[in-house]
N, C-alpha and C positions, 0 to 999 in steps of 0.2 A: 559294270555300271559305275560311273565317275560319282566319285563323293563328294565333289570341292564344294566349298559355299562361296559365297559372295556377300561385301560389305557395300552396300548403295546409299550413299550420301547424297543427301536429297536440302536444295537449299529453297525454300518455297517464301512466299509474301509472308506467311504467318508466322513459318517456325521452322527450325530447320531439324532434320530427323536424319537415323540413317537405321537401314532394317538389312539382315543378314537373312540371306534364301536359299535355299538347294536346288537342284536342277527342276522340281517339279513346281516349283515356286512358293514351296510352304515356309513362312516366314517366321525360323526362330528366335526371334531377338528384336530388341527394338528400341530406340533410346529417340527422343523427340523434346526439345527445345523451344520455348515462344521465341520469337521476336517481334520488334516493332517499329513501325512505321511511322514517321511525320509528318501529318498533313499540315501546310501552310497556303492558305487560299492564297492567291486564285489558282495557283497549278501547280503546286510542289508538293513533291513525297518524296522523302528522303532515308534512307537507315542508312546506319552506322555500322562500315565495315569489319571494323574488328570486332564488333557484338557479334556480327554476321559469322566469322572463323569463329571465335570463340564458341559460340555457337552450334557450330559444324562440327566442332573438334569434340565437345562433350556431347553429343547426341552420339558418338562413334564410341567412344567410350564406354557409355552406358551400355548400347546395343552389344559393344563386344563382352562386358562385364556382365550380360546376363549370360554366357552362355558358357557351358560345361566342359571340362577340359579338351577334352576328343573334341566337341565338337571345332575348340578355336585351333585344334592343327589341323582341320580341315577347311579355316578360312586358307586360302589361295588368292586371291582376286579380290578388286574393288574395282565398282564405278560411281562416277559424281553426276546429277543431274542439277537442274539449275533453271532460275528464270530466265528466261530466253530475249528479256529486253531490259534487265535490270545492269546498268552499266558505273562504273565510275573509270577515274583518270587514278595512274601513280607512279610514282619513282624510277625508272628503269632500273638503277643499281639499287636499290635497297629493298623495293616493293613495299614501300610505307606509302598507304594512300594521301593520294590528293586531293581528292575531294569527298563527298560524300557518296552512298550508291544512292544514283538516280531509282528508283523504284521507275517500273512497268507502268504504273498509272502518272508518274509525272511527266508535263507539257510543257515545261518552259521552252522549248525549241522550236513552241509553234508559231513562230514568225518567221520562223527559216523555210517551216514547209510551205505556210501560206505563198514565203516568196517564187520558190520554185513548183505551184502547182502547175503553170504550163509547161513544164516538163515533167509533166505524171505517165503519161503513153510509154516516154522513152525509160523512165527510172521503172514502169512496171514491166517492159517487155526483158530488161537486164535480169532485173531482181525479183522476179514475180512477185514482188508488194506492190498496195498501193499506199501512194506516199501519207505518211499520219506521225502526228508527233510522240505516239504513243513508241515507236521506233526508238535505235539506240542514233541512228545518226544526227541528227538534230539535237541531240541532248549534249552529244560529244562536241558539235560544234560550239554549241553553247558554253560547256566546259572549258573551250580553249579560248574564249575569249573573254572568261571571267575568273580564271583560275590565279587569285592572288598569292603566285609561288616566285623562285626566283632561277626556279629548274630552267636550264637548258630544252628548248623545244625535243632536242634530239635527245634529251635523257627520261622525257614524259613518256609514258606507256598509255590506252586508252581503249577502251573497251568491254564486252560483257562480263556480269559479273564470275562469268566461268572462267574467262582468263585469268584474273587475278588469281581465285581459290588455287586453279591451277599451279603457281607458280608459291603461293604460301603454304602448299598442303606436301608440295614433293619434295623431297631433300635434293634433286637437281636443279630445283627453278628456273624451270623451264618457259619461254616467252611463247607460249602456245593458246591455241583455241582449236576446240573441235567444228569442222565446216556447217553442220546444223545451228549453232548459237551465229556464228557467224554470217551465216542466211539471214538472220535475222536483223542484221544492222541497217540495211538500204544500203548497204556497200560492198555488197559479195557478187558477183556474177553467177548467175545458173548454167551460163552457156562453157564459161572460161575457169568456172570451177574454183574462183579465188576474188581477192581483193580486187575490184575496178577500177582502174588510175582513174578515169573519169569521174567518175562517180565521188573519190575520195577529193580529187581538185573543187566538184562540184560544194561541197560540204567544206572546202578551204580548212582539211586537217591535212596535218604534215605526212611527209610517205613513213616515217617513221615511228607515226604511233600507234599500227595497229602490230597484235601477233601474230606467229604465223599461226597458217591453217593447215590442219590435218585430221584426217576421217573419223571420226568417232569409235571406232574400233583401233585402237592401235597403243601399244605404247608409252605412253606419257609419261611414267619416273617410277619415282616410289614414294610411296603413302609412307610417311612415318609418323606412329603413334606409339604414346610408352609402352613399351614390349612387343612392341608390333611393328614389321615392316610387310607392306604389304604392295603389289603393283598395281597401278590402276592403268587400267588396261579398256576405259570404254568414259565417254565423256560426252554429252549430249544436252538437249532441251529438257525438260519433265515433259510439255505436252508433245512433241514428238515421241518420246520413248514411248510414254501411256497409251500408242495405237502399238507396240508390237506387247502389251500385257498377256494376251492369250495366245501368242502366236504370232504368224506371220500377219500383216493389217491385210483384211479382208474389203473386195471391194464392192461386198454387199451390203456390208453393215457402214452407219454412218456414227462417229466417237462425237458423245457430247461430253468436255468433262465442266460440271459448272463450281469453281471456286470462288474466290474473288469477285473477277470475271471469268465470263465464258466462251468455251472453245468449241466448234464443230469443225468436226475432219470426217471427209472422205477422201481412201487411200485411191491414188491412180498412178500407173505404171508407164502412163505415155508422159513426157515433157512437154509435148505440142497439144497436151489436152488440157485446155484451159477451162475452167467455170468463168459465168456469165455475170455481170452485174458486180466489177469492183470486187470481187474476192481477191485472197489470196491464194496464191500458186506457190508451195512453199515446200523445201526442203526437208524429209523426215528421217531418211540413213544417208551419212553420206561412205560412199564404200565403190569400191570398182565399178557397178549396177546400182547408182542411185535410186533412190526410194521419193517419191512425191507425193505432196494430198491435195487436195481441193479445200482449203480454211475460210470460215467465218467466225465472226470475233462477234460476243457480245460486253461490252464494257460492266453495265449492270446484273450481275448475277447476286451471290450472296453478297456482295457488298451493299447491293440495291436493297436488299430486305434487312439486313443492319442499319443502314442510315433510315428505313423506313420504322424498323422497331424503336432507335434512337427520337423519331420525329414522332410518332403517334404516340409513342409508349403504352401498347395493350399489355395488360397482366397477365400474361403470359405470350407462349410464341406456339402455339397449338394450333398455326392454321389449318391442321388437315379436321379439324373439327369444328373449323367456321364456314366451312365450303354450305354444306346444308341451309343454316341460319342467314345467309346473304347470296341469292343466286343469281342477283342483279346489282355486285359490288361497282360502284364507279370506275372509273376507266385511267390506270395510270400513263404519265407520257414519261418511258424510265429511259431517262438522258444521265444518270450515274455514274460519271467518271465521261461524259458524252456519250456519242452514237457510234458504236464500230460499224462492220461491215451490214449494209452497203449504203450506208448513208455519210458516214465518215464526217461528221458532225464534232468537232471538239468541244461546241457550250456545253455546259451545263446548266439546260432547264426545266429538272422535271416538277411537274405537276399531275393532280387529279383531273379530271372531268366528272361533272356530276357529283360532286362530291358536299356527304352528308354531314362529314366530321367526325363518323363512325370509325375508331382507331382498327377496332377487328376488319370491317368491310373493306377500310383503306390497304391493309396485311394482305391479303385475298388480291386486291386489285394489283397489288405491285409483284403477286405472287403468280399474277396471270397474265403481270407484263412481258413476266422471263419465258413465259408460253410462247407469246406472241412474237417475242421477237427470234426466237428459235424459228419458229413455221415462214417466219417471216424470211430469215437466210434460208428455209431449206428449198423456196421457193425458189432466191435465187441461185440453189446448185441445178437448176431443170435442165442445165443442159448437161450432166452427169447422167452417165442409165442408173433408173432409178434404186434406191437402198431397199432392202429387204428387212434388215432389223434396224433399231436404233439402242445402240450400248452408252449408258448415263452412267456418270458418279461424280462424288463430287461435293460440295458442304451444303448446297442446296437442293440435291437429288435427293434426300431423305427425306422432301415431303413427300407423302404418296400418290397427294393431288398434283402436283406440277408433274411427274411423273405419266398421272394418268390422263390429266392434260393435254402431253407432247406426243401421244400413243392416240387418244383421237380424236387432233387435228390435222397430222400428220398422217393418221391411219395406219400405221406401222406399228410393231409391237415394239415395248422400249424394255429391256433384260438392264437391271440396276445389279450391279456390285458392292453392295456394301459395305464388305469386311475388309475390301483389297485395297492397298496403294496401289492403284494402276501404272504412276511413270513409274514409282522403285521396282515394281514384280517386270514392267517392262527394259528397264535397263538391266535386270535381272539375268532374264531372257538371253540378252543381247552378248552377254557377257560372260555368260558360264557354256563349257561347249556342251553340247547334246540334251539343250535344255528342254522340256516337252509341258505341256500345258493342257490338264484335264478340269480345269474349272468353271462350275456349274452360276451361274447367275442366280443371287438369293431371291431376286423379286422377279417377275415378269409380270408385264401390265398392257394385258391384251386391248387393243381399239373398241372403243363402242361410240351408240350413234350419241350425238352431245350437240342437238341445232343450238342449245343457247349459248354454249360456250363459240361455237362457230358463227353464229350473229354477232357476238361480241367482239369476234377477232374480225371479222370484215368494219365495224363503226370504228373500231380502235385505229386499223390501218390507216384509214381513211381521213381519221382525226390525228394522228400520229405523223404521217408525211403532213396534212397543213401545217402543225407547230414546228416542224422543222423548215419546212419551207417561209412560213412567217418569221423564223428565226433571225432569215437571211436577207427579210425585211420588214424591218421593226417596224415601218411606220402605215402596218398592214392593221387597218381596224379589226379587221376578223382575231390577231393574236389572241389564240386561247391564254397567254398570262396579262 
């Protein structure tokens, strides 16, 4: 039986962490950092890259300083996960950043997608995206046409925030990216397995500022921390990784994880199998036998019930005990950071319906928006054979009612994880050899019959596509704002 552990540096929207694991995925160690984000209206969020290292490097520290002599000569290995659309530009020779990291939630690039939405067919048959500014391409263009530097084009570097770490974390400094972050740009080919001349001509950046690509399993340098060298050897997405957390991704179960924003994945093994309705078709190992899923995206998850707690301000945040006391909560329309899949809406308009002023009932409604709009994407995976479980976690999974919600509407049973970093346990996995996976789900939240929540979600639909399609015409009397 292999002993080695593994250090999984994990750079996330909030904070960045890094947890040490053994081949069964039990996780002794753990060192976790805030950081933070700037919101500047109408579309900007920005953090600051060296907070970001800084960051990254004492969360690694901590985790390895909790742990007992034996155990740190039996760290071996490291992998780095990372937000998968969080990008900045920087120096080719020195890797001193250029600009700031674009955050996942910032749009400034969305006049570039507006410009080329009639070629959304061809960028999504390349890149299995559809085109949104929540993407790193658009932001990068953006970067290159506002970046007040005096750098040579051909000495800018640009791209997800994984590259850069990459190259400030390894004593080779190496100009790399793993192919799964780079799926993620609107610039990677699925067919051609790399960067697309077209596609990067298309976005008018230079051929020289992306890095190269290679597999996610392979390589990459050495991790150097005080007293510690270490390889890293596995480099990927968070929510990619967090479908191989228990294993190999199953394509019975369907992965909801809800942070920030929210992610649904169903894993599929065909390239030619596409879902229905504006999903994404998206890359999750890249390796000799690529790995693919079926993703919808929902913009508003726990950030939607933040900016909601922010805006009502109830005394407390105990919705699962206001479910009872309001069984006919008003109807939120949760546009939070816009609409992801399949409406791919970048306003931000949300609003109540029916609404009493009630701050608890208004909690409840926006808590039953993240229902809706779950059921709402798993409607559009129908042409997927159908899931048999649904696997949740996540910083808004811990109500019990959204949980038992998404279990029956959907009618499927939903298995919550609570205790577990799903992408660290899953890059984990990926990265220690003969890694095995015996872990039981803490909650399970079987289907039962629920007509009123199911009435609710049919007026909300229905009231939710008019305010988006009124959106698109302001001067429509019916607009619900």
């Amino acid at each position: 039986m292999r002993t080695d552990l593994c250090l999984v540096m994990d750079q996330g929207s909030e904070y960045c962490q890094a947890l040490v694991y053994d081949r069964l995925g039990t996780c002794l160690s753990q060192g976790k950092v805030p950081i933070k984000t700037q919101f500047t209206p109408p579309n900007r969020a920005e953090q600051q890259p060296q907070a970001i290292l800084i960051s990254l490097k004492q969360a690694a520290l901590e985790a390895i300083s909790k742990l007992q002599r034996e155990q740190r000569l039996r760290l071996k290995t490291a992998a780095l996960i990372t937000q998968r659309s969080s990008l900045l530009c920087w120096d080719a020779d020195n890797g001193q950043a250029l600009t700031p990291v674009l955050s996942w939630q910032d749009q400034r690039g969305l006049s570039h997608i507006q410009a080329l939405m009639p070629l959304a067919s061809m960028i999504r048959q390349l890149t299995g995206l559809y085109p949104n500014a929540h993407l790193p391409a658009s932001k990068l263009r953006w970067c290159m046409e506002h970046m007040n530097v005096s750098n040579a084009k051909h000495r800018i570097r640009g791209g997800p925030i994984s590259a850069w770490l990459i190259q400030q974390l390894l004593h080779e400094q190496p100009n790399l990216i793993d192919a799964v972050s780079a799926a993620r740009t609107m610039l990677y080919s699925l067919k051609d397995k790399g960067w697309h001349p077209e596609l990067v001509e298309l976005f008018q950046l230079p051929d020289s500022l992306l890095p190269s690509v290679r597999p996610c399993q392979f390589p990459f340098g050495t991790l150097n921390l005080p007293g510690l060298s270490l390889p890293l050897n596995f480099v990927s997405s968070d929510q990619a990784a967090a479908l191989f957390a228990l294993g190999e991704p199953s394509q019975d179960n369907l992965y909801i994880h809800l942070g920030s924003g929210g992610v649904m994945n169903r894993a599929i093994t065909e390239r030619g199998l596409h879902p229905q309705e504006r999903l994404l078709h998206h890359l999750i190992q890249a390796a000799q036998q690529p790995r693919y899923s079926a993703e919808a995206t929902l913009n508003g998850a726990a950030n939607a019930l933040e900016w909601a707690f922010n805006h009502s301000r109830p005394e407390s945040r105990d919705i699962d005990s206001w479910i009872a006391d309001y069984p006919d909560p008003p109807l939120f329309m949760n546009m939070i950071g816009g609409v992801g899949s399949p409406y791919w809406q970048p306003l931000e308009r949300s609003c109540w319906v029916n609404d009493s002023g009630n701050p608890k009932a208004q909690m409840v409604a926006v808590m039953e928006s993240i229902i809706f709009l779950i059921c709402r994407n798993l409607k559009a995976m129908s042409s997927l054979p159908a899931a048999k479980h649904i696997i949740i976690d996540g910083q808004a999974s811990r109500f019990n009612s959204l949980c038992q919600g998404v279990a029956d509407l959907s009618g499927l049973t939903v298995l919550r994880y609570d205790q577990h970093e799903l992408p660290a346990l899953g890059a984990a996995w990926q990265t220690l050899p003969n890694s095995v996976r015996k872990i039981q789900p803490d909650t399970r939240f079987e289907p039962a019959k629920n007509p009123a929540l199911q009435q609710r979600y049919l007026v909300w639909i229905e009231l939710f596509e008019e305010h988006i399609n009124n959106l698109n015409n302001p001067n429509n009397p019916n607009n619900l704002n």
